[in-house]
N, CA, C and O atoms as a GROMACS GRO file, in nm:
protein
  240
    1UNK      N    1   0.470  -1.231  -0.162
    1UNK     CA    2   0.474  -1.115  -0.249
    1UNK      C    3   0.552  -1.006  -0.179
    1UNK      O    4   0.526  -0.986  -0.060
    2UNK      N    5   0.644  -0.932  -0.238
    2UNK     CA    6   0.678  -0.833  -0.188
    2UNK      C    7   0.654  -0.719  -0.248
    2UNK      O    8   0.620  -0.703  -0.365
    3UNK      N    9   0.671  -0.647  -0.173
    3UNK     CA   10   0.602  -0.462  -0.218
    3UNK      C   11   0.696  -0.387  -0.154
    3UNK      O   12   0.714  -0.418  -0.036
    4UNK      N   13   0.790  -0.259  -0.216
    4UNK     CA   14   0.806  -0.164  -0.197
    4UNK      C   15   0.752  -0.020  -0.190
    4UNK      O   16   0.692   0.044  -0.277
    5UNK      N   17   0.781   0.009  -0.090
    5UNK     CA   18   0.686   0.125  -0.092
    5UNK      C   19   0.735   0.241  -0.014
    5UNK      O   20   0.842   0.206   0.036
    6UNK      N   21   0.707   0.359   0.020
    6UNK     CA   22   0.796   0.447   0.091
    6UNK      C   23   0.594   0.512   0.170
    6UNK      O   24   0.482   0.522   0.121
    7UNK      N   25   0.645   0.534   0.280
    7UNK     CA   26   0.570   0.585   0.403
    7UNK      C   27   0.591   0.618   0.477
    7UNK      O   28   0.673   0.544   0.532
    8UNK      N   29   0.552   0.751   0.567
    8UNK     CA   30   0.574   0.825   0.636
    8UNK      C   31   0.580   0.836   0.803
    8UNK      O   32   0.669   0.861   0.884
    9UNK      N   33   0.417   0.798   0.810
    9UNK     CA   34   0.340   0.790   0.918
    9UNK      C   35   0.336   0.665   0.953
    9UNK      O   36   0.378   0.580   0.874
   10UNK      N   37   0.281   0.627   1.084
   10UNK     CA   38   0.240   0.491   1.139
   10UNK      C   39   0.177   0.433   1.125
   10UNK      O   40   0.183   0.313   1.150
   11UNK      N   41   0.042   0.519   1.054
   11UNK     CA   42  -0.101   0.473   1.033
   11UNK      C   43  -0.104   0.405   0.914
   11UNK      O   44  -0.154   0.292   0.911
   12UNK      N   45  -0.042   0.476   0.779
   12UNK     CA   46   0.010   0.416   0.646
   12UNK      C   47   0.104   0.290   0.643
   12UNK      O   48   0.104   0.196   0.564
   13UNK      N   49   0.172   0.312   0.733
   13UNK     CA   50   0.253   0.166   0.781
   13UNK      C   51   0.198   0.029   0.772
   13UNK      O   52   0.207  -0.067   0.696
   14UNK      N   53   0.106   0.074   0.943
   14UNK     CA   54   0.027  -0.033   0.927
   14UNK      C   55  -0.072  -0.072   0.820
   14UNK      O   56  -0.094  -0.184   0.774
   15UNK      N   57  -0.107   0.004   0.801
   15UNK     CA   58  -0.226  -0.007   0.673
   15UNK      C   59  -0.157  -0.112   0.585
   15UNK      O   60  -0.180  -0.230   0.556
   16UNK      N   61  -0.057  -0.015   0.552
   16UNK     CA   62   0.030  -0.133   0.417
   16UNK      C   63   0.040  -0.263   0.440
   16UNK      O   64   0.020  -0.350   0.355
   17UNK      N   65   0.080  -0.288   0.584
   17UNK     CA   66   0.138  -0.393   0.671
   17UNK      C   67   0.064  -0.498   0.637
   17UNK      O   68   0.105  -0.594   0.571
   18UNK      N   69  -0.058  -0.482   0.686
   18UNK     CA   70  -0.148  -0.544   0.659
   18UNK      C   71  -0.201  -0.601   0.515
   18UNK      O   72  -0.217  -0.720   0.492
   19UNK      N   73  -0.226  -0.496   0.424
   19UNK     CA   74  -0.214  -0.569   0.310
   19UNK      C   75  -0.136  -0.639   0.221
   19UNK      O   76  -0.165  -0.712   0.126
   20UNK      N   77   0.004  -0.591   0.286
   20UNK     CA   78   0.089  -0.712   0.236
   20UNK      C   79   0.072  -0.819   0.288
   20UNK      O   80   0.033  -0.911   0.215
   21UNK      N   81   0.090  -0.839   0.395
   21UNK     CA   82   0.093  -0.943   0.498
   21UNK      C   83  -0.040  -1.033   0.481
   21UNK      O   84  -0.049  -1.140   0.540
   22UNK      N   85  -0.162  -0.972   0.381
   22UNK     CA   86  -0.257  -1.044   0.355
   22UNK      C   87  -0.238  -1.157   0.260
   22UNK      O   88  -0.173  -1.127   0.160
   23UNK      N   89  -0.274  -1.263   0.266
   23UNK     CA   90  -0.247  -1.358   0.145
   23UNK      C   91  -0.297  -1.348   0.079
   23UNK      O   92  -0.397  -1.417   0.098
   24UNK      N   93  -0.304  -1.270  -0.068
   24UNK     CA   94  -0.322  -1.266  -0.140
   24UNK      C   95  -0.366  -1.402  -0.270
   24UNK      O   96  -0.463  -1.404  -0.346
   25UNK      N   97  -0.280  -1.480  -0.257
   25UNK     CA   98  -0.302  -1.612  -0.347
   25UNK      C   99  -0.183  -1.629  -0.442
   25UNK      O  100  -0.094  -1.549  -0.470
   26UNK      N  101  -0.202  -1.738  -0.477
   26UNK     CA  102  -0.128  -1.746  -0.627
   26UNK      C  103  -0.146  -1.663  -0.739
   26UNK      O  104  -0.266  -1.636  -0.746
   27UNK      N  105  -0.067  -1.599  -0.849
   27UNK     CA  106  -0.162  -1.534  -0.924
   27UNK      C  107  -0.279  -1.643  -1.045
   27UNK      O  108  -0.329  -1.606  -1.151
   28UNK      N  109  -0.289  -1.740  -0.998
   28UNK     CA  110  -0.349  -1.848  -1.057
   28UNK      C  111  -0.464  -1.821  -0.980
   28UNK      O  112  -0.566  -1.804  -1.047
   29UNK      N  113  -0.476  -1.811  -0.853
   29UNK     CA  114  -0.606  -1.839  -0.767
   29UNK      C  115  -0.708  -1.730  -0.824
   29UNK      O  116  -0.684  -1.614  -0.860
   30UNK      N  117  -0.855  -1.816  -0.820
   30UNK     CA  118  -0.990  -1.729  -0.829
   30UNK      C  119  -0.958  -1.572  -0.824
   30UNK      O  120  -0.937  -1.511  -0.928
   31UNK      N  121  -0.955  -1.506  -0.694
   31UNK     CA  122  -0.980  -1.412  -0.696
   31UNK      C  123  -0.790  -1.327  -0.670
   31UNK      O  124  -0.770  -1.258  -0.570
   32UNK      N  125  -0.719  -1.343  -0.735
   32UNK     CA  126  -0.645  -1.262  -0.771
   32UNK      C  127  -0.619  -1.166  -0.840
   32UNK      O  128  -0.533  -1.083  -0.810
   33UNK      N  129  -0.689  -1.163  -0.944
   33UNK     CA  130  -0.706  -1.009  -0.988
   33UNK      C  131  -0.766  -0.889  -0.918
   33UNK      O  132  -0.732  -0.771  -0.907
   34UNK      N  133  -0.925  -1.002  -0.850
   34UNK     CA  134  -0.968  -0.861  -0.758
   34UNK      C  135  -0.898  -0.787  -0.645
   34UNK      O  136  -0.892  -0.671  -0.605
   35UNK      N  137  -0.830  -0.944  -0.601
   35UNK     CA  138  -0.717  -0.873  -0.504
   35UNK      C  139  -0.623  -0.764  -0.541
   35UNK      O  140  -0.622  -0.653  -0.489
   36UNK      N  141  -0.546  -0.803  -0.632
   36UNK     CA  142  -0.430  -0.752  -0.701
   36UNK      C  143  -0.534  -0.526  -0.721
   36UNK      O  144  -0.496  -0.421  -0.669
   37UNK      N  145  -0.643  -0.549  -0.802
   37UNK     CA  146  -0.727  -0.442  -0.813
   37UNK      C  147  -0.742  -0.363  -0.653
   37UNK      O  148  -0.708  -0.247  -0.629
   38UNK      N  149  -0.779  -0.425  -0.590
   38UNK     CA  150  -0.750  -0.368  -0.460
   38UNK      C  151  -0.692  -0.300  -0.414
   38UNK      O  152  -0.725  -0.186  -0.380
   39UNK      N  153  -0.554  -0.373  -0.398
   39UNK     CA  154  -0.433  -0.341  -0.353
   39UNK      C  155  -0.360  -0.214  -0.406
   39UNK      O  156  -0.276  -0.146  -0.346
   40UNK      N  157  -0.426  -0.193  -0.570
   40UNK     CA  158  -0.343  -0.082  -0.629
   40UNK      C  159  -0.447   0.024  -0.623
   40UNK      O  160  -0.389   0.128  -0.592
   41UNK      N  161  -0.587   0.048  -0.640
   41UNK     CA  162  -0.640   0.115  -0.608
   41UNK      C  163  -0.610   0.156  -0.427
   41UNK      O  164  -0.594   0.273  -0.393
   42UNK      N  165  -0.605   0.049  -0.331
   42UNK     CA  166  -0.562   0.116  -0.229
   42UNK      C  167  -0.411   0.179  -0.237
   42UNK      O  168  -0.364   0.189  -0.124
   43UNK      N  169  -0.330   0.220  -0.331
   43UNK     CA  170  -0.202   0.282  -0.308
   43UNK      C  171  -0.220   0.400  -0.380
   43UNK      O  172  -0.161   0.503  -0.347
   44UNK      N  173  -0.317   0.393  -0.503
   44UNK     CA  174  -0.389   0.507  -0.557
   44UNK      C  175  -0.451   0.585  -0.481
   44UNK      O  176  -0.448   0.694  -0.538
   45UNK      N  177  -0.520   0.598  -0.360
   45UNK     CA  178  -0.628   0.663  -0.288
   45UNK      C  179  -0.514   0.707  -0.146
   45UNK      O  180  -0.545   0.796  -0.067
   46UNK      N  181  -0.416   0.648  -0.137
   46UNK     CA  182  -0.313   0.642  -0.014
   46UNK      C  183  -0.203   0.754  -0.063
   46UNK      O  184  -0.144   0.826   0.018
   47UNK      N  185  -0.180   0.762  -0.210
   47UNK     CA  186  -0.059   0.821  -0.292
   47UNK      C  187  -0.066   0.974  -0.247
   47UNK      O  188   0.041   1.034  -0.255
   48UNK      N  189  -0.202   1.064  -0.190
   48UNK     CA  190  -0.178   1.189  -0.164
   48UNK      C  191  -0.160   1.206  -0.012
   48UNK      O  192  -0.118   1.318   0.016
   49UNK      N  193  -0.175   1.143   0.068
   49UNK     CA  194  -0.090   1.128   0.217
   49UNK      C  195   0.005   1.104   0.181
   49UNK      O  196   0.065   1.211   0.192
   50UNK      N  197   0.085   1.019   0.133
   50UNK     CA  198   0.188   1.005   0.162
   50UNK      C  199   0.296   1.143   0.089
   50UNK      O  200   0.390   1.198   0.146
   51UNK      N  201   0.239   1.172  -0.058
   51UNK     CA  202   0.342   1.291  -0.080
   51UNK      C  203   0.320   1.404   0.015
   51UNK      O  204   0.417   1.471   0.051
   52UNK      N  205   0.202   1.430   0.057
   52UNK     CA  206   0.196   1.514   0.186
   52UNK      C  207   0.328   1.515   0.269
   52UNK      O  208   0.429   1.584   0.262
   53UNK      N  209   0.282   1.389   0.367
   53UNK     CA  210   0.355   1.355   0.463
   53UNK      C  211   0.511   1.400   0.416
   53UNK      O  212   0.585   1.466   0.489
   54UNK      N  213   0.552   1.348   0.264
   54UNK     CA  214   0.680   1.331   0.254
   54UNK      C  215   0.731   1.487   0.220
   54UNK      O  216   0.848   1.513   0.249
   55UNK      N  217   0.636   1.609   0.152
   55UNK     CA  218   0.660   1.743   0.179
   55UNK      C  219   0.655   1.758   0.309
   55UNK      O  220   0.759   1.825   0.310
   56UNK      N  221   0.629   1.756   0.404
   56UNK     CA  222   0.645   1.792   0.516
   56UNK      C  223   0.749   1.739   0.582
   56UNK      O  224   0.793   1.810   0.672
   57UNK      N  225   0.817   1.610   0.561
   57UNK     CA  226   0.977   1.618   0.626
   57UNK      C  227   1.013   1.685   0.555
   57UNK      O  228   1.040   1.772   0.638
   58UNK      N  229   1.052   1.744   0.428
   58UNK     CA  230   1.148   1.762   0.324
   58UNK      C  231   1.138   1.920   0.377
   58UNK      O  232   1.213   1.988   0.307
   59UNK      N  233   1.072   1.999   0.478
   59UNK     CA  234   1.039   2.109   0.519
   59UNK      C  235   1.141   2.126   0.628
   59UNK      O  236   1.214   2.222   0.650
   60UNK      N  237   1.129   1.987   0.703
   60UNK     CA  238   1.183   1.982   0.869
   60UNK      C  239   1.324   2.010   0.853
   60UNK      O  240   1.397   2.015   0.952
   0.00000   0.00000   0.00000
């Protein structure tokens, strides 16, 4: 699966890193939706660091 995404910091990096890098499944497999639910709720809850972060270069 690939994911685009824009991030700032190191910590969000890895974070992401990781959940991409998680195997997720086929979208056939059992629990792919919950995954898939996951994944976007974690970019939902991540989405106000990162515009942070990204006002704050746009400052520098």
């Amino acid at each position: 699966m690939n994911i685009m995404f824009v991030c700032t910091d190191n910590f969000t990096r890895s974070v992401i890193a990781e959940f991409c890098m998680k195997d997720l499944g086929a979208p056939d497999s059992e629990d792919f939706v919950e995954q898939m639910k996951k994944l976007v709720h974690f970019f939902y809850e991540a989405t106000p660091s990162i515009i942070h972060n990204l006002e704050q270069r746009a400052t520098l």
